[in-house]
C-alpha positions in Angstrom: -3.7 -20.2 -20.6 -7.3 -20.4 -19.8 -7.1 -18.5 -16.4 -5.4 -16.0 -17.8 -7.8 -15.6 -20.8 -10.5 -15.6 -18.1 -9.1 -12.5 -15.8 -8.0 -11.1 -19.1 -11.8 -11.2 -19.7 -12.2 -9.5 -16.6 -10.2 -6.8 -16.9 -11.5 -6.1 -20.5 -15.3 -6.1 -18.8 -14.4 -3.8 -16.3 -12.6 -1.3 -19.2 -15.8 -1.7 -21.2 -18.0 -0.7 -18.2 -15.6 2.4 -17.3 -15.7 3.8 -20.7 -19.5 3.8 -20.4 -19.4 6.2 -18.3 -16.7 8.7 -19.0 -18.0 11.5 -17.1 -18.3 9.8 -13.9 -14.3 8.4 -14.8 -13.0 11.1 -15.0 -14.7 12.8 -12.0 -13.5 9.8 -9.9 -10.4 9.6 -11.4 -9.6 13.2 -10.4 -11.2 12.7 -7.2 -8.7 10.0 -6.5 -5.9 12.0 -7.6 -7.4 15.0 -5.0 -7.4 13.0 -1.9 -3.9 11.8 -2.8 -2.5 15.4 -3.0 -4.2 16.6 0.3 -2.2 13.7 2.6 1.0 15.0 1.2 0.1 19.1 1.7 -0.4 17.7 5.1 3.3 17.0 5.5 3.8 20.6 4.1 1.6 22.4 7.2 3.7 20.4 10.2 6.5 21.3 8.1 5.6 25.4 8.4 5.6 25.3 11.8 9.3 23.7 12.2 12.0 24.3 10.2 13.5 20.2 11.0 10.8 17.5 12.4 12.7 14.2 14.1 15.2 16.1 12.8 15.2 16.2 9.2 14.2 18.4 6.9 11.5 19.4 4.3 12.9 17.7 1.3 14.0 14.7 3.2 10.6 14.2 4.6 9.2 14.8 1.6 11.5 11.6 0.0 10.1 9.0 2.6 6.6 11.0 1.7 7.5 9.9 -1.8 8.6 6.8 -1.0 5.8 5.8 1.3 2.8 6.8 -1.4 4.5 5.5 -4.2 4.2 2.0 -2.7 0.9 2.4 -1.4 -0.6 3.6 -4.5 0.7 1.0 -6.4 -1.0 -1.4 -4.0 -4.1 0.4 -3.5 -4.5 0.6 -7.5 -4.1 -3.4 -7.6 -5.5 -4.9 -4.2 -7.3 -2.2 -3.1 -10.9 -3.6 -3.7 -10.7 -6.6 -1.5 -11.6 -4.1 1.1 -15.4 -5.4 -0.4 -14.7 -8.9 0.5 -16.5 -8.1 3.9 -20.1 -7.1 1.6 -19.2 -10.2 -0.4 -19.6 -12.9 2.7 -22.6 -10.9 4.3 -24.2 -11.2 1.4 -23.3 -14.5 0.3 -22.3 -13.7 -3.2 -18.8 -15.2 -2.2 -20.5 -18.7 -3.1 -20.5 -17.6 -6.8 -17.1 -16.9 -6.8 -16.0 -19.9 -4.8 -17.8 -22.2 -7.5 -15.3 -20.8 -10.4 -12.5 -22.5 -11.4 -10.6 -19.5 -10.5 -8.4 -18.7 -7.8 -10.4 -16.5 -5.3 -8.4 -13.8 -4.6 -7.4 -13.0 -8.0 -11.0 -13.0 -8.9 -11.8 -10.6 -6.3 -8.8 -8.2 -7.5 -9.8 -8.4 -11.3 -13.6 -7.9 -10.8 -13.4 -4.9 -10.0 -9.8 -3.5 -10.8 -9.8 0.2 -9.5 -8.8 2.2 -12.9 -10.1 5.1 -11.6 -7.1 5.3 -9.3 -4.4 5.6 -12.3 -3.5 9.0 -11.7 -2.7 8.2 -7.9 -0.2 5.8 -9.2 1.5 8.6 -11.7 1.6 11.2 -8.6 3.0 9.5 -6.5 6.0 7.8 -8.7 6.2 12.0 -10.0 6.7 12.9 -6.2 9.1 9.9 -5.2 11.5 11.1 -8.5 11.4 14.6 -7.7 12.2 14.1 -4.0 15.3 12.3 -5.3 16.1 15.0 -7.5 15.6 17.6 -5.2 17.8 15.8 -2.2 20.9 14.8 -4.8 21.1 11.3 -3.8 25.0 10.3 -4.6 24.0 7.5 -6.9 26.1 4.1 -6.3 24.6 0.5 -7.9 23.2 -0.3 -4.6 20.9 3.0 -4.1 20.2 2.3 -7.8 18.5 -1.0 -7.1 17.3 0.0 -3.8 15.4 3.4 -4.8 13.9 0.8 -7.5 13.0 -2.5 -4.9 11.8 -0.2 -2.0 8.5 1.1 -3.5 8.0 -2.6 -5.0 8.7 -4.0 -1.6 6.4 -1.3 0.0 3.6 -2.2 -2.5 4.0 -6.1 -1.4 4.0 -5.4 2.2 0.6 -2.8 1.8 -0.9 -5.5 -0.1 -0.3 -8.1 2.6 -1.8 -5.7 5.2 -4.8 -5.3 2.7 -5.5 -8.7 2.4 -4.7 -9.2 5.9 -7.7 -7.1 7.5 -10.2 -8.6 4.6 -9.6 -11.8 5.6 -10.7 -11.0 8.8 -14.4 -10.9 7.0 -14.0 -14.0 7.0 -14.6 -14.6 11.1 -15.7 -11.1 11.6 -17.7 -9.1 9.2 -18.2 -5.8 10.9 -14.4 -5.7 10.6 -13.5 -3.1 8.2 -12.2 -0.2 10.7 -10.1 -2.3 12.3 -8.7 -3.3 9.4 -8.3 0.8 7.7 -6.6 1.6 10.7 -3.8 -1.1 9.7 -3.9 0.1 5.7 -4.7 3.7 5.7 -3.2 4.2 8.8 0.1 2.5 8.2 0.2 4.5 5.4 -0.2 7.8 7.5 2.6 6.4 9.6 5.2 5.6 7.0 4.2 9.3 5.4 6.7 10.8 8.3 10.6 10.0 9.9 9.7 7.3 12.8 12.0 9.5 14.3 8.8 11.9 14.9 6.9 9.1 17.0 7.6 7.8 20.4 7.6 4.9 22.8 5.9 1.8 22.3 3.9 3.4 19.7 7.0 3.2 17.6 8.1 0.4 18.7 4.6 -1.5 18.0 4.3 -0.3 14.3 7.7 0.8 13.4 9.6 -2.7 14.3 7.1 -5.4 15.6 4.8 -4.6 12.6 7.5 -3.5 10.0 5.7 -0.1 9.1 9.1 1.6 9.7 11.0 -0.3 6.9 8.8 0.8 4.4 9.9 3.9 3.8 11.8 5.4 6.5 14.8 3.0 6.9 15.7 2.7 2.5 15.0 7.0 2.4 18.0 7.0 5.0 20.2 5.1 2.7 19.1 7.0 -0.1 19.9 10.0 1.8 23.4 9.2 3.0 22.4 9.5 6.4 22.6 7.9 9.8 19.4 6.3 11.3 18.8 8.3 14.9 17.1 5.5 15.9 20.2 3.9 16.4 19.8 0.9 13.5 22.7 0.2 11.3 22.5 1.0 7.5 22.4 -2.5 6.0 18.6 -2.2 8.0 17.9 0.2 4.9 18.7 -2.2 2.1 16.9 -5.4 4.0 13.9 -2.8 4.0 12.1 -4.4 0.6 12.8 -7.8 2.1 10.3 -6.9 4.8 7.6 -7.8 3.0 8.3 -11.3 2.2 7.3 -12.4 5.8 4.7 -10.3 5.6 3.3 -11.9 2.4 3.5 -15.4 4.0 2.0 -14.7 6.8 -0.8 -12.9 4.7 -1.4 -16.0 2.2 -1.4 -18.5 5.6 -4.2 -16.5 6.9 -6.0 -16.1 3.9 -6.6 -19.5 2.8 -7.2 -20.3 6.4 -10.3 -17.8 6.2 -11.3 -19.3 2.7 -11.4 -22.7 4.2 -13.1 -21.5 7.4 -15.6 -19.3 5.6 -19.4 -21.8 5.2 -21.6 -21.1 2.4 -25.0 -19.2 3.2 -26.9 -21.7 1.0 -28.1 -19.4 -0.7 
């Protein structure tokens, strides 16, 4: 009870400093929500040039679109801070945090809890139902729990990618590109059918790296549809279950970097 009292503390100081400054909320807030809209017109303008792209449609594309923001939002919303980790260790500020008697990573998410980023989370559960509405999913118990585990799973498996690249602060602290072209860029990848990619691009970040069960393998279920990729369709309900691996692997090489990371003495 008094770890959660403690982050509860948190979460209330970070509310407390947000609502000083309501103006600069609410621009941010909105400013969130902005970026968020432009990456999905994008899927819009290659979609004006072709009437099917890796041969779907508009409205199908737009329900792995759905799909794929939905979970990243949700992740990005929660996790999406311990991209700081990195100014933490070069500064040496980590040592403070080290010394609580709280667990590190849940510090490091509840310090600074990105509330500015609500209204990403809204859009993109808004665009995820509509696209379902729009592509009249035949609705058995099965799509039923997967159109609710997929975006869950997807949030899981974002977050492990998240965590992954900040642990690499850990060994290497310049190494926060690397690690957006795993978070923001997966999420760029799993915005489209893997369909639309080739070779052993797709074969790199679609299979070996999971990316392509994030959105694209449940959306074919949901869709009634045969994967061109050649996969069978219980691939699209095992989709959520992707990110259990990824999670391990995540928390193995997190606590590896707290244990290898040595104070500054500061």
């Amino acid at each position: 009870m008094g770890e959660l009292r403690a982050y509860a503390a948190m979460i209330a100081g970070k509310v407390r400093s947000v609502a000083s400054y309501r103006t600069s909320f609410v621009f941010e807030v909105f400013s969130n929500l902005a970026s968020t809209v432009l990456d999905v017109l994008t899927v819009f303008v290659l979609f004006r040039a072709a009437t099917y792209v890796g041969g779907f449609t508009l409205t199908e594309a737009v329900l792995m679109t759905g799909l794929a923001m939905s979970g990243f939002v949700l992740c990005d919303s929660i996790v999406g801070n311990i991209d700081d980790l990195k100014k933490f260790v070069r500064s040496g500020t980590l040592d403070t945090i080290l010394l609580r008697p709280l667990g590190v990573l849940p510090q490091l998410i509840f310090m600074d809890l990105p509330i500015r980023k609500v209204l990403r989370v809204a859009f993109g559960v808004t665009l995820y139902s509509v696209a379902l509405h729009l592509n009249h999913v035949r609705w058995t118990p099965g799509k039923v729990a997967l159109a609710i585990a997929a975006p869950i799973g997807g949030a899981f498996f974002f977050a492990s990618i998240f965590v992954l690249s900040a642990s690499l602060a850990f060994w290497w602290v310049d190494s926060g590109e690397i690690g957006n072209g795993f978070t923001y860029g997966g999420r760029d990848f799993t915005s489209y059918p893997t369909s639309v990619y080739q070779g052993w691009f797709r074969d790199l970040f679609a299979y070996a790296l999971g990316f392509g069960f994030v959105a694209y393998q449940p959306a074919l279920v949901l869709l009634g549809r045969r994967d061109p990729l050649g996969l069978p369709a219980w691939a699209g309900y095992a989709s959520p279950l992707v990110c259990l691996p990824a999670t391990l692997i995540a928390a193995l090489v997190w606590r590896s970097g707290v244990r290898h990371y040595r104070s500054t003495g500061s």
